[in-house]
LUMDODO-324282 format. One record per residue (C-alpha): residue number from 1; z, y, x. Coordinates in pm, whole numbers. Each point is the difference from the previous one (the first is absolute). Example, Ala and Ser with C-alpha at 12.3 -4.5 7.8 and 13.67 -1.06 7.14 Angstrom:
2
+-----+--------+--------+--------+
! num !     zz !     yy !     xx !
+-----+--------+--------+--------+
!   1 !    780 !   -450 !   1230 !
!   2 !    -66 !    344 !    137 !
+-----+--------+--------+--------+
This chain:
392
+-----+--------+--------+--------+
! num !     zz !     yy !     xx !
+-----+--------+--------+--------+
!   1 !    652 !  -2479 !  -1745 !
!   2 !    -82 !    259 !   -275 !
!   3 !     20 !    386 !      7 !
!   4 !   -160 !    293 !   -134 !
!   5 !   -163 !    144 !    298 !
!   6 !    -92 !   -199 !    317 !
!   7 !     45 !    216 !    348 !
!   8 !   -159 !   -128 !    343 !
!   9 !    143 !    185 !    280 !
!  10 !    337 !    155 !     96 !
!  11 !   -104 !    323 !    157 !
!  12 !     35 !    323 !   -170 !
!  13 !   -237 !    -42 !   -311 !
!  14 !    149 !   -317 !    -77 !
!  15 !    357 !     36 !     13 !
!  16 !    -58 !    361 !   -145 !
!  17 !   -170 !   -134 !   -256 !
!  18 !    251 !   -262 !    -90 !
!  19 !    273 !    241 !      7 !
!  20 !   -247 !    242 !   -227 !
!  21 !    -31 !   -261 !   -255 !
!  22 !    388 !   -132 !     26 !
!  23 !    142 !    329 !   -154 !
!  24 !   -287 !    -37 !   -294 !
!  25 !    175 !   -360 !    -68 !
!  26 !   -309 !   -164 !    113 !
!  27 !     -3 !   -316 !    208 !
!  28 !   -126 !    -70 !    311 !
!  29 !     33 !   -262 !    347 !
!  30 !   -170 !    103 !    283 !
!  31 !   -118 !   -194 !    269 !
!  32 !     -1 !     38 !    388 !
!  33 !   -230 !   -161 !    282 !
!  34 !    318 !    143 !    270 !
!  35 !    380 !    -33 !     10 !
!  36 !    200 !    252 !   -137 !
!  37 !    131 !     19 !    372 !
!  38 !   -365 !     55 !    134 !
!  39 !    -65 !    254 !   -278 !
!  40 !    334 !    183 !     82 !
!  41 !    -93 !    -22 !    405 !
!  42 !   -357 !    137 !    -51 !
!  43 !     57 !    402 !    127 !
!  44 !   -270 !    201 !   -177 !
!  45 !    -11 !    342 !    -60 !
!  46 !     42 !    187 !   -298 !
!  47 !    -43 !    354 !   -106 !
!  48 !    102 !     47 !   -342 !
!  49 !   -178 !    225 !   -254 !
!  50 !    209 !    246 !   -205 !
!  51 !    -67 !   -193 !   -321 !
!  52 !     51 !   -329 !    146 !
!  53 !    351 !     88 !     88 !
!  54 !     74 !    175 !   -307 !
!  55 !   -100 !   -352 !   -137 !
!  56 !    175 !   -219 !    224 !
!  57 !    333 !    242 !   -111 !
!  58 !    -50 !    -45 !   -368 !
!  59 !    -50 !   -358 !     24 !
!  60 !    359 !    -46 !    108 !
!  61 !   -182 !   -104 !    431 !
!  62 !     65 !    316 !    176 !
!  63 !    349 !     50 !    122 !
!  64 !    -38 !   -132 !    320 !
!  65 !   -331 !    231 !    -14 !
!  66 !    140 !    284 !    -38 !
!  67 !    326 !    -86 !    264 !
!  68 !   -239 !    -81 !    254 !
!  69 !   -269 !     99 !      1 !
!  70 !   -163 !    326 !    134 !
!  71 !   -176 !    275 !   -204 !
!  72 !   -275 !    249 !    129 !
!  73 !    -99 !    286 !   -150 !
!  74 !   -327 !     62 !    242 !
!  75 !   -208 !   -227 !    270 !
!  76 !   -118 !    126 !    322 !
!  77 !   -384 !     13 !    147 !
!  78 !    -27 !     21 !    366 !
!  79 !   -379 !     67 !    201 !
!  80 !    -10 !    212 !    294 !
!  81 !    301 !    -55 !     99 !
!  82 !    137 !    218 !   -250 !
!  83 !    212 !    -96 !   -336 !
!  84 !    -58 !    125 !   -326 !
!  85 !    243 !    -74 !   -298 !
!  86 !   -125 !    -76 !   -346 !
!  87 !    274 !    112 !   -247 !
!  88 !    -89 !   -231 !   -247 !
!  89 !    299 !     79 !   -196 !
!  90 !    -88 !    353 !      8 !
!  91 !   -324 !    -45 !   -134 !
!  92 !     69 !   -320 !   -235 !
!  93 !    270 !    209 !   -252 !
!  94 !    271 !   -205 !    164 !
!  95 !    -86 !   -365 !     21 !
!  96 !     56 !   -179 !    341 !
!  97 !    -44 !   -349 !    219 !
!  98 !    258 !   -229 !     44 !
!  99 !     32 !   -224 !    315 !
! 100 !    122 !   -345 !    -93 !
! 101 !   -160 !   -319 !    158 !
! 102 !   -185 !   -206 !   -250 !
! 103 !    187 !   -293 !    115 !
! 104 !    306 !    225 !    -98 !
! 105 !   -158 !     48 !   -346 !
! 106 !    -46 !   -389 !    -16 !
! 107 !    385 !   -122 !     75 !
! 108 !     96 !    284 !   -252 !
! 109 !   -260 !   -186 !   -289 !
! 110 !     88 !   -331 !     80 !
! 111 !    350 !     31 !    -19 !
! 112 !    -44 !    161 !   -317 !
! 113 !   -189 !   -295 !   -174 !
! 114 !    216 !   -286 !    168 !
! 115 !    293 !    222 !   -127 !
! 116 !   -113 !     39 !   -371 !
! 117 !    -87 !   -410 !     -4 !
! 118 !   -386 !     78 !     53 !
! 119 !   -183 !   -315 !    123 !
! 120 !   -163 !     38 !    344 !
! 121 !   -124 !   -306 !    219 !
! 122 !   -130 !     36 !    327 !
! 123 !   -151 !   -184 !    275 !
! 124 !   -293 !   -162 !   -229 !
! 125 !   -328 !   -109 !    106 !
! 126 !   -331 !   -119 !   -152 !
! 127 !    -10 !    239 !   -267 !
! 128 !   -219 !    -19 !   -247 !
! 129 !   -105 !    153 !   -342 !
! 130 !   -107 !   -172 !   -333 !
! 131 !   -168 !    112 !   -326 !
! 132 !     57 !    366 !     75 !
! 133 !   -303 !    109 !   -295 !
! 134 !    234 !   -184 !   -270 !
! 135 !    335 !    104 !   -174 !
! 136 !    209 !   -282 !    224 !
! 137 !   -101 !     92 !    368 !
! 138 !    196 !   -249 !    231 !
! 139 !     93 !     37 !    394 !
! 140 !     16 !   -297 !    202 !
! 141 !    192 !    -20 !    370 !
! 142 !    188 !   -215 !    246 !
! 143 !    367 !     98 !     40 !
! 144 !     96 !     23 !    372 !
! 145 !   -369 !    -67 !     35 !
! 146 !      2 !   -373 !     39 !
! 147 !    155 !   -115 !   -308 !
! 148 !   -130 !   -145 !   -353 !
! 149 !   -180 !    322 !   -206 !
! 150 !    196 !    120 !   -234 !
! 151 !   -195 !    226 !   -275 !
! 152 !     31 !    339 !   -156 !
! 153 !    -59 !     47 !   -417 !
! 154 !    -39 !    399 !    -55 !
! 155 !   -146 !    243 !   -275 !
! 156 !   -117 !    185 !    324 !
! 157 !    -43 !    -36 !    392 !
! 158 !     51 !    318 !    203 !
! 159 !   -164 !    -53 !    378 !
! 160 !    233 !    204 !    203 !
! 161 !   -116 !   -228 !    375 !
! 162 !   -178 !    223 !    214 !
! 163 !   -290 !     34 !    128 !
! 164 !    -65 !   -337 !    133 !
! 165 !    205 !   -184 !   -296 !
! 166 !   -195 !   -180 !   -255 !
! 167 !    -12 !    208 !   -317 !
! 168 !   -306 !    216 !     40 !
! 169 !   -220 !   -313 !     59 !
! 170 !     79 !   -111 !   -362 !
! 171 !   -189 !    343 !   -108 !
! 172 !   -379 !    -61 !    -67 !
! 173 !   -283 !    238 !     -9 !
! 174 !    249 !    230 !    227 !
! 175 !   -119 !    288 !    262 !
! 176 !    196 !     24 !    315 !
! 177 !    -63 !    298 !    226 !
! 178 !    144 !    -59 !    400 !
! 179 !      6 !    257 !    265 !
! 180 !    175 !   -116 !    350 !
! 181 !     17 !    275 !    202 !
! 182 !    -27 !    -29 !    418 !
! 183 !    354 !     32 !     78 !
! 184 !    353 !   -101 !    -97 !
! 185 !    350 !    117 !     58 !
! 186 !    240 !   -120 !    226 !
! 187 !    345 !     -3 !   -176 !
! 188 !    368 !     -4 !    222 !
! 189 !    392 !     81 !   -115 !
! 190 !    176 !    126 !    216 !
! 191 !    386 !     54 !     37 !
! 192 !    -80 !    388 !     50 !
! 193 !    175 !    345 !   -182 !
! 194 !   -259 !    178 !   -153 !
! 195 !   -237 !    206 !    151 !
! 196 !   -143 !    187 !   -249 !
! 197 !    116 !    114 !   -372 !
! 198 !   -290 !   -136 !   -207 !
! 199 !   -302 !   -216 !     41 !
! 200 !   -190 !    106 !    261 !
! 201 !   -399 !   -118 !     28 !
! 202 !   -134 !     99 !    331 !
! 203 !   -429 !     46 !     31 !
! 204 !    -20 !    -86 !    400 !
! 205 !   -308 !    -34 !    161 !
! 206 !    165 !   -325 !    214 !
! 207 !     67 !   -130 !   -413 !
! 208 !    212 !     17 !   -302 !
! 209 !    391 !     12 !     11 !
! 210 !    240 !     40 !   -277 !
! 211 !    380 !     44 !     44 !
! 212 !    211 !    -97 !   -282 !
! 213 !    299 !   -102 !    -69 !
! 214 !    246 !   -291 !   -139 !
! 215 !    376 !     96 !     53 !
! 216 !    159 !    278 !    246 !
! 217 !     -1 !   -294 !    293 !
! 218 !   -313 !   -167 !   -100 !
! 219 !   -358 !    147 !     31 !
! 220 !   -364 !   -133 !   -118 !
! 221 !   -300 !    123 !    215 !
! 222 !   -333 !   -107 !     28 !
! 223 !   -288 !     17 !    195 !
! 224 !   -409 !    -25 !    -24 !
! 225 !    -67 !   -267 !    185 !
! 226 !   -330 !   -280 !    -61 !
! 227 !     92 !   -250 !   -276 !
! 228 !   -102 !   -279 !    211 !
! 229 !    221 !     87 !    262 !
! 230 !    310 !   -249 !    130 !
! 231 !    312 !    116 !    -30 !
! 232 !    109 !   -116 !    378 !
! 233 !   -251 !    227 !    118 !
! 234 !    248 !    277 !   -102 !
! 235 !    323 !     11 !    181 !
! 236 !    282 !    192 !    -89 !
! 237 !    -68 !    268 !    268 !
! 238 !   -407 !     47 !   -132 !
! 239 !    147 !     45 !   -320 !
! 240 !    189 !    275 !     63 !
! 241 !   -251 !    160 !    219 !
! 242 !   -222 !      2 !   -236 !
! 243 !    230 !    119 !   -249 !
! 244 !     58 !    304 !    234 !
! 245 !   -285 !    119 !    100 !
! 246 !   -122 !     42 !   -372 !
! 247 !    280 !    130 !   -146 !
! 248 !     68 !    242 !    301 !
! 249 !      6 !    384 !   -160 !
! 250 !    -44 !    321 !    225 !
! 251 !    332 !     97 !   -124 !
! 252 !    188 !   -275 !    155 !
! 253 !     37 !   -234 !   -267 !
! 254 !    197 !   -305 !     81 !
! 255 !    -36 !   -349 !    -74 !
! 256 !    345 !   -221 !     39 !
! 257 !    -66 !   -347 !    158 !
! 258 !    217 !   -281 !   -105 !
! 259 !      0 !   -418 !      9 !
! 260 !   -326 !    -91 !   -186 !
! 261 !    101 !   -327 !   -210 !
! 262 !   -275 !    -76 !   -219 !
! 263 !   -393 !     86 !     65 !
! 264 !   -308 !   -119 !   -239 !
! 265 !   -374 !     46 !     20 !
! 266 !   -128 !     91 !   -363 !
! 267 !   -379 !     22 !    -86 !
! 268 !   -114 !    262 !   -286 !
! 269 !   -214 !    -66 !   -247 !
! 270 !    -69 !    174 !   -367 !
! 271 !    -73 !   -224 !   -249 !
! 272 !    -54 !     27 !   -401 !
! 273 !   -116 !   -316 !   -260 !
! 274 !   -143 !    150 !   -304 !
! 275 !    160 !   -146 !   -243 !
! 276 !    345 !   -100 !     -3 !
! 277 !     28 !   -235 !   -309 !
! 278 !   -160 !   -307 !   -168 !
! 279 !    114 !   -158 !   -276 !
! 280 !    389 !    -47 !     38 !
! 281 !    -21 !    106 !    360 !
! 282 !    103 !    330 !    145 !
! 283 !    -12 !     58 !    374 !
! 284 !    197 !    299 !    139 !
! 285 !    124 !    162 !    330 !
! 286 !   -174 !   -149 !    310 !
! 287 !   -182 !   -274 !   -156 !
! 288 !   -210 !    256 !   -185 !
! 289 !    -22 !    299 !    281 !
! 290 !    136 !     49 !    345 !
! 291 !      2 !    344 !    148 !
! 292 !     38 !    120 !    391 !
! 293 !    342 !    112 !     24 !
! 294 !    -88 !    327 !    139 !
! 295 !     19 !    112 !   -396 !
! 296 !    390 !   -182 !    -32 !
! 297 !   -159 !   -121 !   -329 !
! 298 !      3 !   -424 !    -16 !
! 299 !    333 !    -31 !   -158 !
! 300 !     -2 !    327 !   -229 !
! 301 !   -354 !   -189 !   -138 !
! 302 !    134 !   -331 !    -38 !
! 303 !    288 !    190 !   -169 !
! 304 !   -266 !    213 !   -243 !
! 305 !   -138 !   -346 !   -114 !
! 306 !    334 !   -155 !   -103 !
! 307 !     84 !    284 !   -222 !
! 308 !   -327 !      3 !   -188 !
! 309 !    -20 !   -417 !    -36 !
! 310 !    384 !     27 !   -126 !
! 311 !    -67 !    238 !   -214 !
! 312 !   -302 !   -193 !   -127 !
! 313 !    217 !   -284 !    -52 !
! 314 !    273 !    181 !   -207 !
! 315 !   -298 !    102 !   -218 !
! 316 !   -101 !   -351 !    -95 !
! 317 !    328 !   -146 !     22 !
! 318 !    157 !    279 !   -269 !
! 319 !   -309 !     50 !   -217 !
! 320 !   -263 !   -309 !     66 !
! 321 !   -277 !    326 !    109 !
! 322 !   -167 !    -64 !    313 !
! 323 !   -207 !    341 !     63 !
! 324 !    267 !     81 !    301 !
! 325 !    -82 !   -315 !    141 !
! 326 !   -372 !     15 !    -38 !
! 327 !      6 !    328 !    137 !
! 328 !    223 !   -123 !    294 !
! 329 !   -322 !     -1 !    303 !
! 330 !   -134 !    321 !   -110 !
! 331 !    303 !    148 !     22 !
! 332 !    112 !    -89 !    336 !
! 333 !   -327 !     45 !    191 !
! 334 !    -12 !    386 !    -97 !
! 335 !    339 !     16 !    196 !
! 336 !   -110 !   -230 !    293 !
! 337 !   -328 !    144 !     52 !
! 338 !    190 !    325 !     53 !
! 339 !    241 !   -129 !    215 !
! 340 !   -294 !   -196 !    234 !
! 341 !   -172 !    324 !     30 !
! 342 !    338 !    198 !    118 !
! 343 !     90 !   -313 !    214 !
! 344 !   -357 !    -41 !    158 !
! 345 !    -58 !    474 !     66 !
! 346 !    367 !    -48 !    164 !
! 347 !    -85 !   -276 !    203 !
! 348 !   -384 !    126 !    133 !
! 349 !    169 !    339 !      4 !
! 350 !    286 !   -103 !    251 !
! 351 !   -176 !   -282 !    214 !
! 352 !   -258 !      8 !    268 !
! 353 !   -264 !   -243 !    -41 !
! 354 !    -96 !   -172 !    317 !
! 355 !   -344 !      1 !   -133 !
! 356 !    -33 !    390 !   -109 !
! 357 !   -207 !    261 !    162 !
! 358 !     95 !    338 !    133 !
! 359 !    -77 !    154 !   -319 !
! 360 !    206 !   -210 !   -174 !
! 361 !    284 !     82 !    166 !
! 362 !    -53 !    332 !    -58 !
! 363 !    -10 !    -34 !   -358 !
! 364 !    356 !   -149 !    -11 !
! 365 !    178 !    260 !    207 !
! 366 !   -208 !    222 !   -292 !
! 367 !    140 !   -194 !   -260 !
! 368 !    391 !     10 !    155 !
! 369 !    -49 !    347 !    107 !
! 370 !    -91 !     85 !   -393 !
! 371 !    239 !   -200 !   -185 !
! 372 !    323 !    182 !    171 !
! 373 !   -133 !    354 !    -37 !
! 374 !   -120 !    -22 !   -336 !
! 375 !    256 !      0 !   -270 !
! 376 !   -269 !   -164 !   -233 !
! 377 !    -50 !   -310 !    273 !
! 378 !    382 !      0 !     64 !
! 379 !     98 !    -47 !   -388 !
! 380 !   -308 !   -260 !    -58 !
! 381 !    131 !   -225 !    290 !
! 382 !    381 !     76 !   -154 !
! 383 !   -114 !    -65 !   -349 !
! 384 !   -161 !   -362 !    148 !
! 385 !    282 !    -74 !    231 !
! 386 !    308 !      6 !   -217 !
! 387 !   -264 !   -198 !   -305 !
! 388 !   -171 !    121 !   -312 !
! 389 !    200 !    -25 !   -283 !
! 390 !      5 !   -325 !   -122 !
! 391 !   -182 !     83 !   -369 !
! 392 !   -293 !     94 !    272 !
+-----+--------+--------+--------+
């Protein structure tokens, strides 16, 4: 097979990439280690930034968006049993979040490319990359994982595979910088009406709780529980204790049980490579950072990335320069960096550590009790939480 750009992985950088480079007239196939049923089926969350949906409109991939999905114009912090709204719309000059899943985001892409004849094929396995530091880069796979390989000729390869897919380990001479922190979320649906307006991130001194939302009858919460933890040591009934007790309000807030029908254990890491290109090969999205999702920042990233790399590639493919592409690392990192930092003060700021000291939880009630009275905290987090703008 021959294209212009080689994509591994069908998450969000990928197909967003694909569909990027599409409306530029530039070729692509991308290629899949899942099913497009298993990609579909994979519930993830997904808070949108204001850009990234502006995006996602102009590109001709929002309607269903913007039918379904819900917009926020401020988040809730909750410590001492007390709530304390962050009108980030207030203090941004207008821009929101949206709520829409990222599997959501992923139907909406892929029907898109099938639609406009783009070349996807999933379920590969054995992937592997060739002569990525000349001008004919190839990528090598099994299709349906146990067939003959079949290869890839590109101008470019674009590693869009996560963090444990095998792009980044074709980059020499890179830095990676890992921090796993000592506790994970535990992640249900539930067939629930809402409880509460807008995101709600609850400070609790039992652990962490958030309380978003997916549609009027379905509900995302999550919990702070140990990342090593099984999930059938958590019935539905501890759940929703849990849940309770540290969300409870002294004004009587009230949290609406319902059927729980899906429930995950998620460990949280933050995680940068320094750099993101060699040769012909660009990583982007989660093969090149991972955030905690405290921040609501992975796919907005992996988004950030795509536009820059397709913009790169409309540069050489129009005019033959390469300085966009060249400058295509440097770029990035000066947004991720920013968004690790946001992700990682949101995260120590909102979870108790099982291994901090008196003091230390002092200084995060401090922190919490300072960010919602200041109007200077307030807009910083606002500023951070709806995303820099994407020049930044």
């Amino acid at each position: 097979m021959r294209t212009q750009v080689g994509i591994i992985g069908a998450g969000p950088a990928g197909l967003l990439l694909s569909h990027l480079l599409h409306l530029e007239g530039i070729e692509s196939i991308v290629i899949e280690r899942k099913t497009r049923e298993e990609i579909e089926g994979t519930i993830k969350a997904g808070v949108l930034e204001q850009w990234v949906v502006d995006l996602l409109r102009e590109t001709g991939v929002g309607e269903r968006m913007m039918r379904e999905g819900t917009f926020h114009g401020g988040i809730e912090l909750r410590f001492n049993r007390k709530g304390h709204r962050i009108p980030i719309e207030e203090l941004t000059d207008g821009k929101r979040v949206t709520i829409y899943a990222q599997h959501e985001v992923l139907k909406d892409l892929i029907a898109a490319r099938l639609q406009a004849g783009g070349h996807i094929i999933f379920n590969v396995g054995d992937v592997t990359l060739h002569n990525i530091d000349t001008s004919a880069p190839k990528i090598r796979f099994r299709q349906d994982k146990i067939g003959e390989f079949q290869e890839i000729s590109c101008d470019f390869i674009a590693g869009c595979d996560g963090y444990h897919g095998p792009s980044r380990s074709y980059i020499p001479n890179r830095k990676e910088y890992l921090k796993m922190y000592p506790f994970g979320w535990l992640g249900i649906l539930t067939e629930a009406p809402v409880s509460a307006p807008e995101l709600v991130y609850t400070h609790h001194e039992r652990g962490f709780a958030l309380l978003s939302t997916r549609t009027p009858w379905i509900q995302r919460y999550y919990i702070q529980v140990d990342p090593n933890d099984n999930l059938s040591n958590w019935s539905d009934d501890r759940i929703w204790t849990e849940l309770h007790a540290r969300v409870e309000t002294t004004d009587g807030f009230q949290l609406t049980d319902g059927p729980i029908f899906q429930k995950n254990i998620v460990a949280m890491r933050s995680f940068v490579c320094e750099t993101m290109q060699y040769g012909r090969l660009f990583i982007a999205g989660d093969a090149a950072h991972t955030v905690p999702p405290t921040g609501a920042k992975g796919l907005n990233l992996a988004a950030a990335d795509v536009l820059k790399l397709s913009q790169g590639l409309v540069q050489y493919y129009e005019t033959g320069k390469t300085d966009r592409l060249n400058g295509y690392s440097e770029a990035c990192l000066r947004r991720v960096w920013r968004a690790e930092h946001f992700s990682w003060f949101m995260t120590t700021m909102l979870h108790p550590d099982p291994t901090q000291s008196q003091l230390e939880k002092k200084l995060q009630l401090a922190q919490l009790e300072y960010t919602v009275s200041s109007r200077a905290a307030a807009t910083s987090l606002a500023e951070n939480y709806v995303g820099m703008p994407i020049d930044w």
